[in-house]
N, C-alpha and C positions, 0 to 999 in steps of 0.2 A: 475559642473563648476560654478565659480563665478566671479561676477566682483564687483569694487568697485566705490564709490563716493564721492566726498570731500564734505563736510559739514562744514563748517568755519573750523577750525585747526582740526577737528575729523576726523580720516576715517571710514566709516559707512560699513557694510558689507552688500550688497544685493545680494540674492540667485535668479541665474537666473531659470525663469518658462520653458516651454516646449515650448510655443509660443515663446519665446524671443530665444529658438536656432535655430541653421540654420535649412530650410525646409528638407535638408540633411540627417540633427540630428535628426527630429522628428518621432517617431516608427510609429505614424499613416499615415504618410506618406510616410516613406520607407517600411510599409507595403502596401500598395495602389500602389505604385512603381513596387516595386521588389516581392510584395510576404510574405507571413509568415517567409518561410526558410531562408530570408534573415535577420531576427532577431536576436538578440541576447537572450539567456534567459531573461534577465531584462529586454528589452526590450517589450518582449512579455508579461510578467507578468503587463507591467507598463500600456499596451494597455487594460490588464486588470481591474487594479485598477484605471485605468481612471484619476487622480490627487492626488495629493501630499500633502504638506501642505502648510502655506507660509513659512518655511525655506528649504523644499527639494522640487523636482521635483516627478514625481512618479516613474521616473529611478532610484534615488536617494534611493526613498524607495524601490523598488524592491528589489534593490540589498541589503538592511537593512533585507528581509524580506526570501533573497537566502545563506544569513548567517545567518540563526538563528537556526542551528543545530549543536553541534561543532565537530559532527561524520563525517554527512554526506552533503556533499556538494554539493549548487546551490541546484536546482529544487528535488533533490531526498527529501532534509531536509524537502522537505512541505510536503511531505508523512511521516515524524516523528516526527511532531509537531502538537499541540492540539491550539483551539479560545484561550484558556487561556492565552498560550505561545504569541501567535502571536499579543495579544492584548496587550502586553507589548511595543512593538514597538510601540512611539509616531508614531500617523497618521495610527495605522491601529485599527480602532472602530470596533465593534460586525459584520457589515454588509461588510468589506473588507475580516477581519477573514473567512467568513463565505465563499464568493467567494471563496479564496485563497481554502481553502477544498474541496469544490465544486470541483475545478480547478485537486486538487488529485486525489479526486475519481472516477474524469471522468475518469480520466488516466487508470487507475485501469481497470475499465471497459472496456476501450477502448480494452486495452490487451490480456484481457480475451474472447472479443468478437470475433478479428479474428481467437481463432483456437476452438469457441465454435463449432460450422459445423463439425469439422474432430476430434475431441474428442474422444479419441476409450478406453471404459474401460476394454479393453483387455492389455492395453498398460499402465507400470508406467508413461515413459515418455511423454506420449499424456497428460495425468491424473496430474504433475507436470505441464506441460507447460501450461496449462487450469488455476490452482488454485495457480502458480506462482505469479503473481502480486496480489493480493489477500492477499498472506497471508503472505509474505516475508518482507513488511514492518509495520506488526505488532508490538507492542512494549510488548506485552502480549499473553505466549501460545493460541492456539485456536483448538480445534479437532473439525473436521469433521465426521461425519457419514453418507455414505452413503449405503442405504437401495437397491438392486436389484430385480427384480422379477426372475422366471423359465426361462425367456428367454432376461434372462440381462438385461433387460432395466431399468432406475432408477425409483424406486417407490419416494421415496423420499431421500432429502439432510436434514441434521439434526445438527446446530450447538449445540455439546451435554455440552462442558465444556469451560469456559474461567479459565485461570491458573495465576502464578503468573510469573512472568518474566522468569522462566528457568523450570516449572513446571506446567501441570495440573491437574485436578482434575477430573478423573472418572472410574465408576467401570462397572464391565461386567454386574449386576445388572439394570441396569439404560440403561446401552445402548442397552440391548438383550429385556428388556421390552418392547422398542420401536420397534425395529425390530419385535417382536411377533405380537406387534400393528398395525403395517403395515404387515403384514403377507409373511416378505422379506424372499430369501430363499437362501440369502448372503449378506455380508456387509465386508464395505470398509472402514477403516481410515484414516485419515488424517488429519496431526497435523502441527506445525510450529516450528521453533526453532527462537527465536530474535537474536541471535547471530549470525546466517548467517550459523552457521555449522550443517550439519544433521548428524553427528555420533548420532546416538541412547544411549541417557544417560542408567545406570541400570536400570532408573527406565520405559523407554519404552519400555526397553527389557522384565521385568516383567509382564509389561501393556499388553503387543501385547502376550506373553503367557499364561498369565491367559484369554485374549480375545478368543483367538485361542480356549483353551480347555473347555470353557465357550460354544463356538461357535460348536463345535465336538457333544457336549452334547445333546443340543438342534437341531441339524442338520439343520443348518446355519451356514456354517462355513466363518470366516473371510479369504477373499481370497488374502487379502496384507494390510501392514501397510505403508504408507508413508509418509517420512518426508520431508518438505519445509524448504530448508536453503536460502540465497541469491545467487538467478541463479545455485543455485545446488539443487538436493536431492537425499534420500537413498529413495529405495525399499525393503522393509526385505524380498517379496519372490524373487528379483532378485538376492540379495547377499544373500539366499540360507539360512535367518537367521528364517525361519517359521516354 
């Protein structure tokens, strides 16, 4: 919002601050009021980044800052954006950038935490919902390894390859090495697709069979492949493709 003021024949343009709108208007205190949930996205990010510059508010820049992804929109975009990105935006320095991340990852987390407790790796879908926020707004493949002992339980998790935007990079060599090193006696993958879609490309159909017969050999056998798309994924031993 803006107001103006005459200045001899000129009209001058003055950006109004956060103190200067109504008590109403102000997030810090329609959050002290009403609550978080009565916020708006911007709003809440702006309680955030605490101020603005002298020509925006930090509503102002908020919402600068919930458009700057031109996929995905408001709050998702700051889970697909990089300091670099975000430092472009006059008014957001290395130390807001860094919050605003922060701000992501917590999210991430958050996610992840409530159904870490009930997590069954008996289950694709348990196994999906756990490593869902994690890994769906990636911008770059990322496989997972994880490592089982005799009586299921995770010996270890093992991020084994980062890829190229539609593609990773890894071979049964590298991943069964690990497995023999923790002395697992099954393992589990899981990868991401950035496009949002889990159809398994040829080349994880390849991947996850060469794993498979890698895995047969050495008797550790890989006991499912899954794929993380957005709020979806495939299971290749649920669709029967193992």
């Amino acid at each position: 919002m803006e107001i103006f003021r005459q200045k001899g024949s000129d009209m001058e343009e003055k950006h109004q601050t956060l103190k200067e709108l109504p008590v109403s208007e102000r997030p810090y205190e329609k959050c002290e009021k009403n609550g978080t949930a009565m916020l708006s996205d911007a709003e809440l990010l702006a309680v955030i980044l605490r101020s603005g510059t002298k020509d925006q508010t930090a509503i102002d820049l908020a919402t600068k800052v919930l458009s700057i992804d031109p996929f995905y929109e408001g709050i998702l975009g700051i889970c697909h954006t990089s300091r670099e990105e975000l430092q472009k935006i006059p008014g957001i320095g290395k130390v807001k950038a860094m919050q605003i991340l922060c701000i992501a990852e917590l999210s991430k987390r958050l996610a992840s935490a409530k159904v870490e407790d009930k997590i069954s790796f008996h289950s694709p879908a348990s196994i999906a919902d756990y490593y869902m926020e994690r890994m769906r707004h990636l911008s770059r493949e990322e496989m997972i390894l994880i490592f089982f002992n005799g009586k299921n339980k995770v010996i270890k998790e093992l991020t084994v390859s980062v890829g190229t935007v539609n593609q990773t990079v890894a071979s049964p060599r590298e991943l069964f090495l690990e497995a023999l090193r923790c002395e697992a006696v099954s393992v589990l993958m899981i990868h991401n697709h950035p496009s949002g879609d889990p159809t398994p490309s040829r080349q994880d159909i390849l991947t996850t069979k060469r794993m498979k017969e890698a895995g047969e050999f050495l008797g550790i056998p890989l006991c499912d492949h899954i794929i993380i798309g957005d709020q979806t994924y495939l299971s290749f031993r649920e669709e029967h493709m193992m």
